[in-house]
C-alpha positions in Angstrom: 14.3 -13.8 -2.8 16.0 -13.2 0.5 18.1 -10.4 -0.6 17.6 -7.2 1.0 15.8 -4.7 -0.6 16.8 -2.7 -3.6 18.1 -0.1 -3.1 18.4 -0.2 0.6 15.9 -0.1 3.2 13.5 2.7 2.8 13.1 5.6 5.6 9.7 4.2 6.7 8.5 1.4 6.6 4.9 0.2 7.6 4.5 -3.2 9.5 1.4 -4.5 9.0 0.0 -7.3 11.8 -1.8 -9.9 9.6 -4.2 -12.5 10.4 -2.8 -15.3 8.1 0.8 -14.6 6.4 0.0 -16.8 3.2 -3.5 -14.6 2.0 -1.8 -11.6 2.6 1.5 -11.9 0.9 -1.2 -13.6 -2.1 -2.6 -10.2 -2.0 0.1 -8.1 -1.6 2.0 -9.9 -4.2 0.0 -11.7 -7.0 -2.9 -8.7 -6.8 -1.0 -5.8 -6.1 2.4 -6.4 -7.9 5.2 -6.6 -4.7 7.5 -9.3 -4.6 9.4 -10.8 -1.5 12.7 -9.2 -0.5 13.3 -11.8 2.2 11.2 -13.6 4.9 11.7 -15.6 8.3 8.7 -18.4 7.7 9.7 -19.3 11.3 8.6 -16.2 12.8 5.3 -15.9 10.0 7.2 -12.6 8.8 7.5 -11.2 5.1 9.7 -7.6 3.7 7.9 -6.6 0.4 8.8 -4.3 -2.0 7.5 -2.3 -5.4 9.5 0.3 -7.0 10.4 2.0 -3.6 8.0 1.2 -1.9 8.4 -1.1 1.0 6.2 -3.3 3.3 6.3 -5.7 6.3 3.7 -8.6 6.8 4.0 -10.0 10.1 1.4 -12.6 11.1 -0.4 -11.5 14.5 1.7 -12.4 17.4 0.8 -9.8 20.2 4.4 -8.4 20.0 3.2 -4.8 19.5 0.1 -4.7 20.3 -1.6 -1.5 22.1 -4.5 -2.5 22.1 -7.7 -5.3 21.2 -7.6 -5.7 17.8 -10.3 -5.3 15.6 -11.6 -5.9 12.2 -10.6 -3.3 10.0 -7.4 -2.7 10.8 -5.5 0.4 10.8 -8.8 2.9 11.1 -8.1 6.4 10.6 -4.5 5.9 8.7 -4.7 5.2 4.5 -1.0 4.1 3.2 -0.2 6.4 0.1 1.7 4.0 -2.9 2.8 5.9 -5.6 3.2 3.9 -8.9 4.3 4.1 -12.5 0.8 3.5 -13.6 -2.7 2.5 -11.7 -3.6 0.4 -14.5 -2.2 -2.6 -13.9 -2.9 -3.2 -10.5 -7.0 -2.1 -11.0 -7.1 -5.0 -13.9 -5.4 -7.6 -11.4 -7.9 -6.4 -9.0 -11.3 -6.6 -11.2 -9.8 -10.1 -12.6 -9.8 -11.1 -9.0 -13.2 -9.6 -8.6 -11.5 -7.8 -5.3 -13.8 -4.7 -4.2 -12.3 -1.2 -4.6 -12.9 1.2 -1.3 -12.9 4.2 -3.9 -12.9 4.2 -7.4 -10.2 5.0 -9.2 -10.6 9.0 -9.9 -7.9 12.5 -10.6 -7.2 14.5 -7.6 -5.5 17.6 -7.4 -3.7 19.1 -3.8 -2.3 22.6 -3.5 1.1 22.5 -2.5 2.6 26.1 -1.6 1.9 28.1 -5.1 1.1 24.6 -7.5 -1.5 22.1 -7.2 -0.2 18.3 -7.3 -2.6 15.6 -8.9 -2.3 11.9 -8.7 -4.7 9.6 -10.3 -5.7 7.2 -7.5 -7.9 4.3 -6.0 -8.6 3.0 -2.6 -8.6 -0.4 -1.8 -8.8 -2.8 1.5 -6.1 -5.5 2.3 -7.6 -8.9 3.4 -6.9 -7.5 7.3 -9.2 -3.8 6.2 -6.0 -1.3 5.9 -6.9 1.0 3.6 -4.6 1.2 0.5 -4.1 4.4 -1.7 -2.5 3.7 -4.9 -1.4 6.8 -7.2 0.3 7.9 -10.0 1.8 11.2 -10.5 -0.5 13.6 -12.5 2.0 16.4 -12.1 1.7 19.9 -10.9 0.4 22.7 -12.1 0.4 26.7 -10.5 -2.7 27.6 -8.6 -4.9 30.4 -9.7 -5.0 32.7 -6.8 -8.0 33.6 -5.2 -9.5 37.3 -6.0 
């Protein structure tokens, strides 16, 4: 722990504004599999990471706010997470009896000439940002239409 992250810092890198630091880096971690790259406990601030995938907690402070906020955060976005495998994180989830937004289900997305699947769920964080987790399907060429 407070290292930077491996690998480097990713391109982008969503900061969520949390309501309390501790129940969200709980969730992010011990439920969803990220551990802590580094933190600043003085300014309630936390850089996650899984894989490549990178987060920031930073407990509500006003800094960026544009606006009131309001319970469920983040309407009208869903943060994509692509995984080795779904699996564990859905068991974690059920043990913790934590409520899945969608169930966990194959979906498949034309890209140019292929379609791209992912097997994916949808789930809340404690603050209501919605959460897509997925694992690569692979692609396959699209039948054109007649």
């Amino acid at each position: 722990m407070d290292q930077l992250p491996t690998g480097g810092f990713a391109a982008l890198v969503p900061e969520f504004s949390v309501a309390n630091l501790e129940v969200s880096r709980r969730f992010w971690c011990d439920l969803l599999g990220f551990r802590v790259a580094y933190e600043r406990p003085e300014n309630r601030f936390a850089y996650l990471e899984r894989g490549k995938a990178q987060v920031m907690l930073d407990e509500h402070n006003g800094n960026w706010d544009t606006a009131a906020l309001e319970i469920p955060l983040g309407r009208g976005i869903n943060f994509q997470i692509f995984v080795d495998s779904i699996e564990p994180i859905l068991a974690s989830l059920k043990t913790a009896k934590w409520p899945l937004f969608r169930d966990a289900h194959d979906a498949w997305y034309r890209a140019g000439d292929y379609a791209v699947g992912s097997r994916q769920f949808l789930v809340q964080d404690p603050d209501g940002y919605l959460l897509r987790f997925a694992q690569d399907l692979g692609r396959k060429p699209v039948t054109p239409a007649p």
